[in-house]
N, C-alpha and C positions, 0 to 999 in steps of 0.2 A: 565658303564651301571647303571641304577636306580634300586636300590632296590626295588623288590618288598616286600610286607606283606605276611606271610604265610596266614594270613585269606582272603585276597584276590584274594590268590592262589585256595582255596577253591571254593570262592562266583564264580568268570568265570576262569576256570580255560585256560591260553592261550596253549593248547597243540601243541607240534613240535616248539615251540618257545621257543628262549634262554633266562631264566631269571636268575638274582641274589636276592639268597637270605645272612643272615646276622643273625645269633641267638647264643644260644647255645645249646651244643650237649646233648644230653640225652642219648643215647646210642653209642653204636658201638660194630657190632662183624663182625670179619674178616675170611675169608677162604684164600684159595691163588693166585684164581686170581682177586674175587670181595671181597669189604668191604661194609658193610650197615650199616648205622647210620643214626639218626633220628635227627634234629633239630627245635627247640621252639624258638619262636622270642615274646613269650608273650604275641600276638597281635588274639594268640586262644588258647586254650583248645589243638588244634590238632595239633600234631609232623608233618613234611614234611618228608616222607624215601629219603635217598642221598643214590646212587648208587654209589660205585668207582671201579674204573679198576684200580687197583695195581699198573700195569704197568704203568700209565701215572703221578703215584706221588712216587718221590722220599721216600728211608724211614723214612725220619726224620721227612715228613708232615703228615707221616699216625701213628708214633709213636705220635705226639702231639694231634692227633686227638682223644682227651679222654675224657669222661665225664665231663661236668663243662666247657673244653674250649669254647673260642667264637673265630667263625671263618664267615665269607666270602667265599660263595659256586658262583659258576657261571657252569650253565650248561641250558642242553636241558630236560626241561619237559614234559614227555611222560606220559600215562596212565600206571598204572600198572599191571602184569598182576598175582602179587600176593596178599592174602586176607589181609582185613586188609585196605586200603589205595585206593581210588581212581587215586593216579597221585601219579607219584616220581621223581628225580631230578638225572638225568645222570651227575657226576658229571666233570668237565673239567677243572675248577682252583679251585684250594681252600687258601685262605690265612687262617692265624691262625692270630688272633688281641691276642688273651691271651690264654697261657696254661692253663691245671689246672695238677695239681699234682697229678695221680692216688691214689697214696697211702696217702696222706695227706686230700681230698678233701670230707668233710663233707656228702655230697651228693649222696653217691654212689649206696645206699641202694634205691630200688624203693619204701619202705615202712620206715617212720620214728612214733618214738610216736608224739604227737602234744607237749607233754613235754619237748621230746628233738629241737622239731623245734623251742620254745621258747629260747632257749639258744642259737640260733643263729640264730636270729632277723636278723643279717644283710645279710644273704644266702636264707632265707626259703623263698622271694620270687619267689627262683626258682624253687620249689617244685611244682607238680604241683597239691597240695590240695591250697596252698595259693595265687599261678595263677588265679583260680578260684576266691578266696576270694579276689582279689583287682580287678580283673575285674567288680564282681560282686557292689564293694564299689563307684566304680568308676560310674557305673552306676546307683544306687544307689541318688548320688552327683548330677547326672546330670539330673534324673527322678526330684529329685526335685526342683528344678531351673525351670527345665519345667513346672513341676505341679502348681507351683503357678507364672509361667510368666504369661502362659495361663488363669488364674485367675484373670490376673488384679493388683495380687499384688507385689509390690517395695519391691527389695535386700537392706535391710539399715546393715549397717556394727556399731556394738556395742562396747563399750572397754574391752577390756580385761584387763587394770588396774581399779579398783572401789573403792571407798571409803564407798560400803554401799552394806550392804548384804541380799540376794534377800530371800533366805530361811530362815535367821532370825538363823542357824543354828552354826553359829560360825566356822566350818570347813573350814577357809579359807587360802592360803597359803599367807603369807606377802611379799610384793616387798617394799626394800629398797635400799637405799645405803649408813647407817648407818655403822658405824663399827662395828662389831659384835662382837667384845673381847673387847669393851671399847666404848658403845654406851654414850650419853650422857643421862644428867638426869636431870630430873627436880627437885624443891626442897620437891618434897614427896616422890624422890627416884623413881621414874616412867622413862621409857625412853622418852627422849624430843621428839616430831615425829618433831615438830615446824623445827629440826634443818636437816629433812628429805629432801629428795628430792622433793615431793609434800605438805611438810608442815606440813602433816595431813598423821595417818596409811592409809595404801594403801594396796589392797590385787588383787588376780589375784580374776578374774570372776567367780561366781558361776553360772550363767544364764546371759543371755543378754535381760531377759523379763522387767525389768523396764523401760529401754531406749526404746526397743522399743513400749512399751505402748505410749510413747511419741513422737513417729512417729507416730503411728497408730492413734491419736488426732487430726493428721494433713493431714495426706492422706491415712486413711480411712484403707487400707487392705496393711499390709508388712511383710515381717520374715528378721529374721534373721538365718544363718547358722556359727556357728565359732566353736572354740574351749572353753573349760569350766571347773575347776576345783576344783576339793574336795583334803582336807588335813584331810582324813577320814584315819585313821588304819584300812583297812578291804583288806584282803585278798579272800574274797572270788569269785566266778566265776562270778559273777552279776556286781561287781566293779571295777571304775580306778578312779588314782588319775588326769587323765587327758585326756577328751574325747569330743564328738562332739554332740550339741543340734541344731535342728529347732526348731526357736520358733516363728511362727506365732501370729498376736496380728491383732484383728480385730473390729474396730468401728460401732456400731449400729450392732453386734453381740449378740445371749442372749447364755445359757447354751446349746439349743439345736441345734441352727443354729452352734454353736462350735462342738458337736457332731457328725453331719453332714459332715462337711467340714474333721474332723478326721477320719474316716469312709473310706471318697471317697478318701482323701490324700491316705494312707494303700494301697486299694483296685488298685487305680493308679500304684504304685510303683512297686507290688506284681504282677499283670499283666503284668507289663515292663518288670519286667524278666524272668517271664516262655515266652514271647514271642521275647525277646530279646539276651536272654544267658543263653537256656535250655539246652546246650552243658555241659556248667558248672554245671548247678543244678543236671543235668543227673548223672556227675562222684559225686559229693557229697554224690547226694540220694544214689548210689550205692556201696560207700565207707564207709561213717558214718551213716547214718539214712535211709531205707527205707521206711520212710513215708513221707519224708521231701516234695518231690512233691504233692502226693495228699492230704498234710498239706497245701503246697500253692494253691492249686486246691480252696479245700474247702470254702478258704478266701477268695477268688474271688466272689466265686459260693454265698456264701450265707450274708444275711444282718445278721447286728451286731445286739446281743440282747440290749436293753437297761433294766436297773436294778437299781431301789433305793436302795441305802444302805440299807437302812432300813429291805426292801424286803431277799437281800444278804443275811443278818445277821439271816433273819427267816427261808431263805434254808440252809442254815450252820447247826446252831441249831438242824434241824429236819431231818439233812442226813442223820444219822445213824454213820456216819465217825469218828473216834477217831483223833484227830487232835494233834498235837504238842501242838502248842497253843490256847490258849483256846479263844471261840468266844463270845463276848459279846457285845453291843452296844454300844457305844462311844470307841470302840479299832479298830485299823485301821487293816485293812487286810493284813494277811502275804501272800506271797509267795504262799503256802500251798492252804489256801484257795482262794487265785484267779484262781488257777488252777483245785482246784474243780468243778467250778462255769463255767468255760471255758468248762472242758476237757469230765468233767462226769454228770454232772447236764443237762446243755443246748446245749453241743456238739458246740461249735463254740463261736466265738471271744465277749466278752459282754461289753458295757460299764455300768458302774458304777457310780452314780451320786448323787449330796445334800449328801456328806458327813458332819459327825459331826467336827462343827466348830472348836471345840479343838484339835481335830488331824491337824490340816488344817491350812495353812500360812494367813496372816494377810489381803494380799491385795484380799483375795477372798470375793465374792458378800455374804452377810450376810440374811437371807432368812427369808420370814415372820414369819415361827415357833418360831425365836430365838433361836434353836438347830445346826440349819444346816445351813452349804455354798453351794452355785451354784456350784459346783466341781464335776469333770468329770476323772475319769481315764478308759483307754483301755488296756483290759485286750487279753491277746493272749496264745494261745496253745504253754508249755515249757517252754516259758518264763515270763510268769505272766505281770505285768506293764510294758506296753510300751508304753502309751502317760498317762501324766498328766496334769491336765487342770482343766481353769474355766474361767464362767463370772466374771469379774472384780469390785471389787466395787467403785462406781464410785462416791458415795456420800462422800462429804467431813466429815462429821461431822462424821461418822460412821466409814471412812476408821483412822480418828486422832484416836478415843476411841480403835477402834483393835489395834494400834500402838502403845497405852499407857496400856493398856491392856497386851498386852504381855512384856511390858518391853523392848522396842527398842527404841535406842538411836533416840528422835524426832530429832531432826536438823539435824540427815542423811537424814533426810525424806524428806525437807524440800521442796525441788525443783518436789518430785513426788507428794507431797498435794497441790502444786501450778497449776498442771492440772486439778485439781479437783476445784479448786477455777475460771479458768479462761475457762468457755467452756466446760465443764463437759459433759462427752455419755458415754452412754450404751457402752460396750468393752468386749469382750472378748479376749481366746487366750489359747494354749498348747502349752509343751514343751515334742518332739521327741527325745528321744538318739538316737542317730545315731546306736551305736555300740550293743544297745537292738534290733532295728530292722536288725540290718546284723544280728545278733547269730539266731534270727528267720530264716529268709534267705536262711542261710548255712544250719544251723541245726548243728552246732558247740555248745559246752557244755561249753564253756569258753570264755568268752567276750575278752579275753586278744588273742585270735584266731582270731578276726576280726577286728583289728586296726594292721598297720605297725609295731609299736612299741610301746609297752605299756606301762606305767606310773603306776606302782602300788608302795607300801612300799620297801623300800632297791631297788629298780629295775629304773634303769637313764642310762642304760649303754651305750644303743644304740641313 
């Protein structure tokens, strides 16, 4: 017989008909003529109740039938007529595909901390706060593919090995295939890269927005989605050393047509899943955060403020607020105060815009003041920055001067000032953490809670 999905079980459900189902058990408690257990196939939020008759399984089937096993049910699905469950599963064969060991098996507890779920990364998808949370990532993944198919714009795929660094920040992780106890050297004593695999230092990816600037010159509206990496020491909640960016790049875009498309991306998303996997958000909101829904309500409901820095800087100053760090003009906004600005100020989601050039990377649009760049971030409730962005500068002679200006090595450059030399437009484009917008999402306090398995300091295990 074909397995059914417990979710489909739900959506029509075929009553008086014999179906299989295939998951694993989340409960079981037995009396002595019937046994009731509950099985998850991951495919919802919602357990299936299995009815058994004692009598028709030997005991060595209903002894293995324990928390954690995965088994293969085949029965007659009836309506139920206890609370709780619309429909339950009479149960008539059951294989066991895998035990789980009562006493040994991680899982047993209906309630873990989210600290100790991290220590066993390889299990806690079966939990069902983290069921939730890859359903929800999953859809997530696929909202956006959608949102910018429907837009017109091309999946271009970026590298993830680079020779040239996007944030100018130096935190990048090196790929080699050097020997590492006895590299070679050149004669100043420097490691030879020459005698490297690419020739030349190679490091894994901090963004994929260079390249695709370089699509977007040629057809117009594209993103990219990959994987992206910092070799940053930072243990805190906001950080991973390896995590997942959109970064859309879009031709004959200015700062505010990018604004725009950021905004409606969000609101998109955020919509998909209060109407697509409000099951999930449901057990969340009523688990960890009881505002988390009418948090995402809100974000639908209402348009983004926009906000000059400038402006920012002279609500900050004059809120009354004692601040950790101290607010002044040409310092970039912490944390702190983007959630001011969000949370208590103007009560809803704000973008932030023309920040000052010094704080601000190299390839951004340079502005008639001479202070300020075209630069855009989106600021959100809990989680402070979640899209960073800008119009691109697109002039040659000004993008070279920022380049020499800050001090980056020109001839890494060389091939991106060559777009600007042959066919030069107006571009813009933002870069989405993935893993900023799940923590939003959940309403999870730790970033390292909404990716499979997280990449921070000392932490590769899994």
């Amino acid at each position: 017989m074909k397995r059914s999905k417990i979710k489909s079980l739900y959506a029509a459900p075929p009553v008086g008909q014999s179906v299989n189902v295939m998951g694993w058990l989340k409960t079981r408690r037995g009396g002595k003529k019937f046994s009731f257990a509950e099985v998850n196939d991951g495919s919802t939020i919602k357990n299936l109740q299995i009815v058994l008759d004692n009598s028709r399984f030997d005991e060595e089937t209903l002894k293995q039938l324990t928390t954690g096993a995965c088994v293969s049910i085949t029965g007659n699905l009836v309506e139920s007529v206890g609370q709780g469950q619309p429909i339950e599963l009479h149960a008539e064969t059951v294989t066991i595909f895998g035990p789980s060991d009562p006493e040994t098996y991680p899982l047993q507890k209906k309630a873990h901390s989210l600290e100790f779920m991290r220590e066993i990364a390889h299990l806690r998808p079966r939990s069902t706060t983290f069921g939730c949370i890859l359903r929800l990532r999953h859809a997530m993944a696929y909202g956006i593919h959608r949102f910018f198919h429907e837009k017109g714009f091309f999946y271009v795929h970026t590298p993830i090995i680079t020779a040239s660094d996007c944030e100018g920040a130096g935190e990048m992780f090196t790929v080699t295939t050097l020997d590492l106890a006895a590299p070679p050297k050149n004669k100043d004593g420097q490691v030879d890269f020459s005698a490297d695999f690419f020739g030349r230092p190679a490091h894994l990816t901090v963004s994929g927005q260079l390249n695709a600037e370089l699509a977007a010159l040629a057809l117009s509206d594209v993103y990219t989605f990959g994987p992206t990496f910092r070799a940053e020491n930072s243990n805190t909640t906001r950080h991973l050393a390896e995590f997942w960016m959109i970064e859309p790049e879009m031709a004959f875009y200015d700062l505010h047509d990018n604004m725009a498309l950021a905004e409606e991306m969000l609101r998109f998303l955020i919509r998909l899943a209060l109407e697509e996997h409000y099951d999930d958000l449901d057990f969340l909101c009523a688990t960890y955060d009881e505002e988390l829904i009418p948090r995402l309500k809100s974000v639908v409901e209402s348009p983004f403020e926009r906000c000059d820095y400038t402006r920012a800087v002279e609500i900050l100053l004059h809120s009354g607020q004692s601040f950790e760090f101290s607010v002044e003009w040409g310092a970039d906004l912490q944390s702190e105060h983007e959630r001011y600005l969000v949370e208590k100020h103007f009560q809803k989601p704000v973008i932030v815009y023309n920040y000052p050039k010094d704080i601000k990377a190299f390839y951004m649009r340079q502005n008639d003041d001479g202070k300020t760049v075209a630069a855009m971030d989106v600021l959100f409730p809990k989680v402070g920055e979640i899209i960073g962005g800008s119009q691109r500068e697109e002039r040659y002679d000004k993008l070279l001067e920022r380049i020499r200006q800050m001090g980056l090595p020109e001839e890494n450059y060389w091939w991106y000032l060559d777009t600007r030399r042959f066919g030069s437009a107006p571009h813009s484009g933002f870069g989405l953490g993935f893993e900023r917008l799940l923590t939003f999402l959940t309403g999870m306090g730790n970033i390292r809670d909404v990716i499979p398995f997280p990449r921070t300091p000392g932490n590769a295990e899994f």
